[in-house]
C-alpha positions as CSV (number, residue, x, y, z in Angstrom):
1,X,-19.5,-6.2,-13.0
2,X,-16.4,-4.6,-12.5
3,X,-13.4,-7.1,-11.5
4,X,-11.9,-6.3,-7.7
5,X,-8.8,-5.3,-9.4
6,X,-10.4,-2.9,-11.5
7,X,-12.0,-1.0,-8.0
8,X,-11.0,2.2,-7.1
9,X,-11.9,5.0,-4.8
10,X,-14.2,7.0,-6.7
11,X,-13.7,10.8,-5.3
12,X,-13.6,10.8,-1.6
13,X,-16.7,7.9,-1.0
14,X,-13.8,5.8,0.6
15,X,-17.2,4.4,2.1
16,X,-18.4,2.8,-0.7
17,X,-15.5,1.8,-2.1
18,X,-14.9,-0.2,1.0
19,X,-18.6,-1.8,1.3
20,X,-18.4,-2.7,-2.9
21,X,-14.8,-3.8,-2.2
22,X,-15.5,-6.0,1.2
23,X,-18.6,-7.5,-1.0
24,X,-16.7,-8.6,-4.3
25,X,-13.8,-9.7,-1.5
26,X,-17.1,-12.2,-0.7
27,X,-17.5,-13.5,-3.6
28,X,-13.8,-13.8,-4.9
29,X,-13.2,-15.3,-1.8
30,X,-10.7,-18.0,-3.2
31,X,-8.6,-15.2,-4.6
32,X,-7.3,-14.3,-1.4
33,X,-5.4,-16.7,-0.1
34,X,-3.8,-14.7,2.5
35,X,-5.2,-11.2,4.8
36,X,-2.0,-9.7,2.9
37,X,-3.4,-10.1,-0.6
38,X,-6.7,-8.7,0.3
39,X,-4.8,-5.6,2.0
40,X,-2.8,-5.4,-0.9
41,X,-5.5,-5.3,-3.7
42,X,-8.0,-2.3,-0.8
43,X,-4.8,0.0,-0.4
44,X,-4.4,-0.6,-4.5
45,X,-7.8,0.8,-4.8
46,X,-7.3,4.2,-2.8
47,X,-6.6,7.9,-3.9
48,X,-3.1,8.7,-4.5
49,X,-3.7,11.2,-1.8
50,X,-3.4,8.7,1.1
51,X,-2.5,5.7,-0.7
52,X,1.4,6.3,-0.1
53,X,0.3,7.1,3.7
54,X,-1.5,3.5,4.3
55,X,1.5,1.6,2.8
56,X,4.0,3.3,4.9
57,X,1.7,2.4,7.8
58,X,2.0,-1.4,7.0
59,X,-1.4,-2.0,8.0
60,X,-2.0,-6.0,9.2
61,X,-5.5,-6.5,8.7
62,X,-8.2,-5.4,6.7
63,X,-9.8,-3.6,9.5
64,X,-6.8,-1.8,10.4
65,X,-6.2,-0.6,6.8
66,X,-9.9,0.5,6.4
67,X,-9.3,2.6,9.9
68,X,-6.4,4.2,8.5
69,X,-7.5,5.2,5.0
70,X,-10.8,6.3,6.7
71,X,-8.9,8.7,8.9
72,X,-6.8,10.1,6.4
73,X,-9.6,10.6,3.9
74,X,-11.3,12.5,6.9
75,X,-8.2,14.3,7.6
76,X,-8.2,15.3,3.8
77,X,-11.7,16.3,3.6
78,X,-11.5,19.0,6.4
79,X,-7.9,20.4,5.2
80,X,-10.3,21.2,1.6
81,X,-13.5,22.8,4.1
82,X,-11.0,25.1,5.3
């Protein structure tokens, strides 16, 4: 088993990523002592192709930063189908 830290966004499945990265968050609970670190470690995970965009969009929770990298990844996909 991969260690959180070493989780990243493989492709575009930001879904995945997030479901693998909300379960390991689970079980590494203690490791998070604060919303912050767990945003900090989820955003560390994503492409560089939105990964500048979420940090600049100081997310304050996890849900929040999941809405915005999910948005953007959508964003991304379509700008490639056309």
């Amino acid at each position: 088993m991969k260690p959180l830290t070493d989780l990243k966004v493989k492709g575009t499945d930001l879904a995945s990523y997030t479901q693998r990265f909300q379960e390991l968050a689970l079980l590494c609970g203690r490791m998070f002592f604060e919303e912050s670190d767990k945003i900090e470690k989820y955003v560390g995970g994503l492409p560089d192709m939105i990964h500048g965009s979420v940090v600049a969009s100081k997310p304050k929770t996890m849900q929040e930063a999941i809405k915005i990298a999910t948005e953007l990844t959508d964003k991304k996909i379509h700008t490639f189908d056309e």
